[in-house]
C-alpha positions in Angstrom: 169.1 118.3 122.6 167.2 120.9 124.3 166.7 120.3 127.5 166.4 123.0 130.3 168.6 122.3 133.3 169.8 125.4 135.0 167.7 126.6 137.6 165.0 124.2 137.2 167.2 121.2 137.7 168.1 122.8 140.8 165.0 123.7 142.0 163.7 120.3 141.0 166.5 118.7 142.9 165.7 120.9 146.5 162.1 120.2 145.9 163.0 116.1 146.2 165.2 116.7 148.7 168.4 115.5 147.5 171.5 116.1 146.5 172.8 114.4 143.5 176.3 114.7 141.3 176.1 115.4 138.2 177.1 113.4 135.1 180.8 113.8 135.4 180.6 113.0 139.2 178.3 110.2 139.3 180.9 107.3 138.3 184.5 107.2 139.0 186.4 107.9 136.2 189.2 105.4 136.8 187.9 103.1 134.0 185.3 104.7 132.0 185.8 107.2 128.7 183.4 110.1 129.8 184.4 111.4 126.2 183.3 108.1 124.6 179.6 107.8 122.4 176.4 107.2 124.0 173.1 106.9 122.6 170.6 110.0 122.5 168.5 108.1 124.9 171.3 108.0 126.9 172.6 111.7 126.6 169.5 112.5 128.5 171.1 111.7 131.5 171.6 115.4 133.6 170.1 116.6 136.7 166.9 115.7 137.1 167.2 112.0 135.8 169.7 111.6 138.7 167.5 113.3 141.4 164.7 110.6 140.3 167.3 108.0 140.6 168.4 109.2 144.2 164.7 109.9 145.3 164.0 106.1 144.3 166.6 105.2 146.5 168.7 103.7 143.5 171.9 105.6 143.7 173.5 102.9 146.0 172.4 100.3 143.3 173.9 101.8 140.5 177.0 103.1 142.3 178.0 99.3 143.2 177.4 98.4 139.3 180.1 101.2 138.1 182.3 100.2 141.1 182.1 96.4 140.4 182.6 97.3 136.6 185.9 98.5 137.1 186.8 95.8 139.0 186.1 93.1 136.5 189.4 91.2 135.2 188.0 89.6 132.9 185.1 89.0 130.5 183.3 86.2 132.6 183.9 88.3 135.5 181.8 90.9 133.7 179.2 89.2 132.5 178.5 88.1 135.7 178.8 91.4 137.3 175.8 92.7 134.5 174.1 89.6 135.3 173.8 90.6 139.1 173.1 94.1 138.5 170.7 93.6 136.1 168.8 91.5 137.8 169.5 93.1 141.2 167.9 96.2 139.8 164.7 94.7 138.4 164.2 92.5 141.7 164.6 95.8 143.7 162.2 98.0 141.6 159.5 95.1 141.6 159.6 94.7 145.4 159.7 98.8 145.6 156.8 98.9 143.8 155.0 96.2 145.3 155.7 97.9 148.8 157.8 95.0 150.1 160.9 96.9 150.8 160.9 100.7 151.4 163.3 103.0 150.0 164.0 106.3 148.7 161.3 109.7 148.7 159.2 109.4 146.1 156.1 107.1 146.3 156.1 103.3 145.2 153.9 103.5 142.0 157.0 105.4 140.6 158.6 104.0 137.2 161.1 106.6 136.9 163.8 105.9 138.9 164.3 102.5 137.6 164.1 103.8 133.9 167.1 106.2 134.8 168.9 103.7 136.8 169.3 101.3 133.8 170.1 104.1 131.7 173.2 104.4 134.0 174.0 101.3 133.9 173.6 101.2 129.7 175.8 104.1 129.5 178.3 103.0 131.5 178.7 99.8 130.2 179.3 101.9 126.8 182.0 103.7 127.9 183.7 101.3 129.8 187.0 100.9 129.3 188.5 97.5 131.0 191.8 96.5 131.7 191.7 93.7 129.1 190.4 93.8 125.2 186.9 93.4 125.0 185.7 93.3 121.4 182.5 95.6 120.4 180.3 92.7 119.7 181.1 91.2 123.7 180.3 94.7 124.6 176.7 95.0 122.6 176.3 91.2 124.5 177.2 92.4 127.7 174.7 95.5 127.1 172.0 93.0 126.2 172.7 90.7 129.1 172.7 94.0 131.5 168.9 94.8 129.6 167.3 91.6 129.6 168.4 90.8 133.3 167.2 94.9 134.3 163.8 94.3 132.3 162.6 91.1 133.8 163.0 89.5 130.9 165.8 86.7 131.8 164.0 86.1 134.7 159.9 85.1 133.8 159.5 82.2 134.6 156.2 80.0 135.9 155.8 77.8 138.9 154.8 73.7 137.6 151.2 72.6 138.2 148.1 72.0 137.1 145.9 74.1 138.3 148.2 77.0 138.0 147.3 79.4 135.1 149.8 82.0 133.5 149.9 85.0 132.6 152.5 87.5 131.4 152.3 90.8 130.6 154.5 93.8 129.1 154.7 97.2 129.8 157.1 99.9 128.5 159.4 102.4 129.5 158.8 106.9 129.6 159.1 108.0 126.1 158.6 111.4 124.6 161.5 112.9 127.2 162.6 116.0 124.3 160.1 118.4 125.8 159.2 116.6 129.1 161.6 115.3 131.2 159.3 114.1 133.6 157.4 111.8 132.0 156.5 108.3 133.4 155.0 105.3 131.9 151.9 104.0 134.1 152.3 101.0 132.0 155.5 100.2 132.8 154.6 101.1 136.6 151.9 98.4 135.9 154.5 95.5 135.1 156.3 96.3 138.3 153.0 95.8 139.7 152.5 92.6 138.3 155.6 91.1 138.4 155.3 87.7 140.3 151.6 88.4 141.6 149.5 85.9 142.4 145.6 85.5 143.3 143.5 82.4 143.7 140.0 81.4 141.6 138.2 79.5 142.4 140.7 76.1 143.1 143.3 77.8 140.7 146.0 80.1 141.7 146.5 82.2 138.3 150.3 83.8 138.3 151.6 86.5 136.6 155.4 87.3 135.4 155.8 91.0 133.9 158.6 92.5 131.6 159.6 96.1 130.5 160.1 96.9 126.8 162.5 100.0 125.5 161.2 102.2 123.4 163.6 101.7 120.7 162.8 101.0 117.3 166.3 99.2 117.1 165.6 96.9 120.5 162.4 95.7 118.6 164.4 95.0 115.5 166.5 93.2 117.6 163.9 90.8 118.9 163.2 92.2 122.4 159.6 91.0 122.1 160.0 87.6 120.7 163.1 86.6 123.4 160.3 87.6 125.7 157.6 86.3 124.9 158.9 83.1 122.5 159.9 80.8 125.1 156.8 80.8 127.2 154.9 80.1 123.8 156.7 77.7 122.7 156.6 75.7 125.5 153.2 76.3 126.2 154.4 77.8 129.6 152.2 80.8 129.3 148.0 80.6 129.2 147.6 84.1 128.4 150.1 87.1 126.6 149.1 90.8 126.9 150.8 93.5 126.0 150.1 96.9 127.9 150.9 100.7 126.5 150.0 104.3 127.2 147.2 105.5 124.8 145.2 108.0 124.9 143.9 109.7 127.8 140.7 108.5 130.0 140.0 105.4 128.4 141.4 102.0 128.6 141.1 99.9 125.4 141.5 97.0 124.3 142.6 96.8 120.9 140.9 94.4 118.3 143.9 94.8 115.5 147.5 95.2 115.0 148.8 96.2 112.1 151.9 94.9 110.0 153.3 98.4 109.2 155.3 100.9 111.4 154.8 104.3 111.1 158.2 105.3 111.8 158.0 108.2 114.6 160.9 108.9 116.3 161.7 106.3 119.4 163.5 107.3 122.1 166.5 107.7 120.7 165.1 110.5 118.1 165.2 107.9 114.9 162.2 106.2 112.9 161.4 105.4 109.7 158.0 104.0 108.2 157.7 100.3 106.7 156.4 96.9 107.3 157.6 95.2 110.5 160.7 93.7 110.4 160.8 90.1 110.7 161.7 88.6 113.9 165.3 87.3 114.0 165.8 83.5 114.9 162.3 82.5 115.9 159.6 81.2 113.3 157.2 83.8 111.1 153.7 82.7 109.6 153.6 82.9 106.2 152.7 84.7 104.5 153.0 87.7 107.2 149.5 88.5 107.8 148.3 92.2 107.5 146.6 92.3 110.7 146.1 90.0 113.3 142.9 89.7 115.8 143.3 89.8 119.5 141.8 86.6 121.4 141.9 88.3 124.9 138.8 87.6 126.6 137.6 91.2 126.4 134.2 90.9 126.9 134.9 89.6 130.6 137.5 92.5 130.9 134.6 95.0 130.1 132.2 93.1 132.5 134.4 92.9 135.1 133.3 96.6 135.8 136.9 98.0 136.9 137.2 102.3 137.2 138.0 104.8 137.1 138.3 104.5 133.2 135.8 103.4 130.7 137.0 100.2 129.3 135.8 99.1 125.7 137.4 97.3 122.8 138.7 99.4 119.7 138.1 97.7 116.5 139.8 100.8 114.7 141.8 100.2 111.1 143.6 102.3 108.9 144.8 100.4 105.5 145.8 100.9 102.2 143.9 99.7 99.2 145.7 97.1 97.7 148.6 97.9 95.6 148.3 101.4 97.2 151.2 101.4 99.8 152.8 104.3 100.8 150.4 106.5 99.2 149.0 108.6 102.4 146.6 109.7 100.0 145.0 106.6 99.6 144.5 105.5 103.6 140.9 104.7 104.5 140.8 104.6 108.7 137.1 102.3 109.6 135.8 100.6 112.2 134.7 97.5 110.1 137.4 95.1 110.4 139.8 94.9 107.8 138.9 94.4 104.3 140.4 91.8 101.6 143.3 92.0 99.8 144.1 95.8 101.7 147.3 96.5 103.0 148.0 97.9 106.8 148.8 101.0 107.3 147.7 101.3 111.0 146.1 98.7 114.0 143.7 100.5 116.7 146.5 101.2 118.7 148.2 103.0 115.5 151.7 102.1 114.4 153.8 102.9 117.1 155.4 100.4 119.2 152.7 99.8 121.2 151.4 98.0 117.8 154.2 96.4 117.2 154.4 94.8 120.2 150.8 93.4 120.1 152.0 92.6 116.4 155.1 91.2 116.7 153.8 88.6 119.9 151.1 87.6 118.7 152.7 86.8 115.2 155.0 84.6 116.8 152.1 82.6 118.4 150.8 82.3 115.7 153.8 80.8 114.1 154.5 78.6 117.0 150.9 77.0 116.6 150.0 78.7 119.9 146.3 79.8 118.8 145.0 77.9 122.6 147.0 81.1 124.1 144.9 84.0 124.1 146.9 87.2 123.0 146.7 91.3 122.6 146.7 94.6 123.5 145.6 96.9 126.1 146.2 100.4 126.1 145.6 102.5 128.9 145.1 105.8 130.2 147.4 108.5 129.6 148.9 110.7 132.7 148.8 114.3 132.7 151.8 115.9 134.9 151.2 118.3 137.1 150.8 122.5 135.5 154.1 123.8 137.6 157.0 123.0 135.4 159.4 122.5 138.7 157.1 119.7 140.1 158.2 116.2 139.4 155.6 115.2 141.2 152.2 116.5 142.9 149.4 114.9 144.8 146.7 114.7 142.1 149.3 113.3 139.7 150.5 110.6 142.5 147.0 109.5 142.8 145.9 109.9 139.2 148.8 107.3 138.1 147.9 105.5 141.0 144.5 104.9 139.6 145.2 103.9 136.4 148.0 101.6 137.1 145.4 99.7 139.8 142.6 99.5 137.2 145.3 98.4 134.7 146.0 95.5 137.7 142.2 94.7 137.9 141.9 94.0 133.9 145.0 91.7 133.9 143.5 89.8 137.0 140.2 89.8 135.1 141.9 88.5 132.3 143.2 85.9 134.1 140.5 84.7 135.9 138.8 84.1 132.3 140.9 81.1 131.1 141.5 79.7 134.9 
């Protein structure tokens, strides 16, 4: 990894005003194997992650996990402690966000600290080393338990009633860290937003629940998106599914296709490789897998509803392969026509990144759950551009830029909303 610390960590770290330990400092080492593998994503963790931590206000959060860790006797005992944690963190970062509590430097719309903080809390729990024998498959569990409690995702749920719509929503976490550290995600800023939000139409209250998603080829494989969004399908406890990314920047769009192919970039932990996506692990698939699949997300009322400071149109972009042609890159033909018969998808309007996998991968599960009432897709927002001095986590126009597209990314959800209440 090439990452440069040095004097711009420091001045990074006076410019926040605080002072953080570094990574051999910021756990006690009483019952954790420094010297013990982590994942790239992971290894990321130096300075500047832990200033954004401490500037959040997170650093008490995360000590009391590590702490508690090494108190744990027992297996139960930790999965309740990850539990806690887990769930502790996401509760805090939603009513950060949301301005309910007030804590730490940096301002509320902020994603970062809470990426970082879970990050701690990932590597720690993978270089834990407990008193008793803990077997490397109750370890990956405890991991996951720690993730789906610290993403919001054991924790959707919908109030009962009638004349109660819901919604829920995905965003995702920073990604492309290699050569900029400082990267946020205003989509994932978005579902802190969201999270538990509610607004009245007319005599209906419509109700949102939001979750964060890794960006992890692996997490995906694991079923990430189908644990989240498969119980609320299946029970018909969700009116509307949308997932949210970063796209490109100035526009917000909502994307008419998903594809059935990933491209294979590298995720954040530096792997990728191209092919059709994986079939979800222990929930239903349609079959055959379709190629693409349409969104259903009232989009004409999201364009109408006249939101700024972003255009907002739908993409019917498609990139495919002739059939029988697949792999050939030779042979891709990108349109805007929908996709043709028989052809074979190499790319959705969003391209073949995660963010079209996760439109892909929820709404093929609806669709194999019989949920076709549900309306389901994409939207991508507007990417953020950070601020020209390399030692400035954060500037004015970039606080209010974010701010601006994660509020417009607010007024489409609601918008969406407010078209099946």
């Amino acid at each position: 990894m090439s990452f440069r610390w040095g004097t711009l960590a420091a001045t990074v770290l006076i410019a926040l005003g605080v002072t953080v330990a570094g990574p051999a400092e910021a756990a006690p080492g009483g019952c954790f194997d420094r010297e013990a593998p982590v994942t790239y994503e992971e290894g990321r963790l130096a300075p500047i992650p832990y200033a954004l931590v401490e500037a959040g206000g997170f650093t008490p959060i995360a000590d009391r996990f590590t702490a508690e860790l090494c108190q744990a006797a027992s297996l139960p005992a930790a999965q309740q402690v990850v539990r806690q944690h887990g769930a502790l963190l996401w509760r805090t970062a939603v009513e950060r966000a949301q301005g309910t509590r007030w804590m730490g430097t940096i301002e509320r719309y902020d994603d970062r600290p809470l990426y970082w903080s879970r990050l701690i809390g990932t590597r720690d729990l993978r270089q834990w080393r407990p008193a008793f024998i803990l077997p490397a498959t109750a370890r990956a569990e405890l991991i996951k338990t720690f993730e789906y409690a610290a993403r919001g995702i054991s924790s959707a749920a919908f109030p009962a009633g009638r004349a109660v719509t819901r919604v829920l929503v995905s965003g995702f976490d920073p990604y492309q860290l290699n050569n900029e550290i400082r990267r946020s995600n205003p989509s994932g800023a978005a579902a802190l937003q969201l999270d538990g939000v509610e607004y009245r139409v007319g005599e209906r209250t419509v109700h949102i629940e939001a979750v964060a998603f890794p960006v992890t080829w692996s997490a995906f494989d694991a079923g990430y998106v189908e644990d989240a969004f498969g119980p609320h399908l299946a029970t018909r406890s969700a009116d509307l599914i949308m997932t949210i990314s970063q796209g490109v920047r100035g526009e917000m769009r909502i994307e008419r296709w998903a594809g059935a192919w990933r491209g294979g970039s590298a995720d954040n932990n530096n792997v990728g490789s191209p092919g059709p996506v994986p079939r979800a692990r222990h929930w239903p698939q349609p079959q055959p897998q379709p190629e693409f699949i349409e969104t259903t997300l009232p989009y004409q009322q999201m364009i109408a509803a006249g939101t700024t400071p972003w255009p907002v149109r739908l993409n019917p972009r498609v990139c495919e392969w002739p059939a029988g042609t697949r792999p050939d890159p030779a042979r891709v033909v990108c349109h805007d026509n929908g996709p043709t018969s028989g052809a074979q998808a190499q790319a959705g309007g969003g391209g073949n990144y995660l963010s079209n996998e996760s439109m892909y991968r929820s709404n093929r599960l609806r669709l194999a759950l019989g949920a076709t009432g549900i309306p389901g897709g994409h939207l991508h927002i507007s990417a953020l551009v950070y601020p020209a001095d390399p030692l400035a986590v954060i500037d004015p126009a970039f606080a209010a830029d974010r701010a601006q597209t994660i509020e417009q990314t607010l007024a489409l959800v609601k918008a969406a909303g407010a078209a099946v209440s």
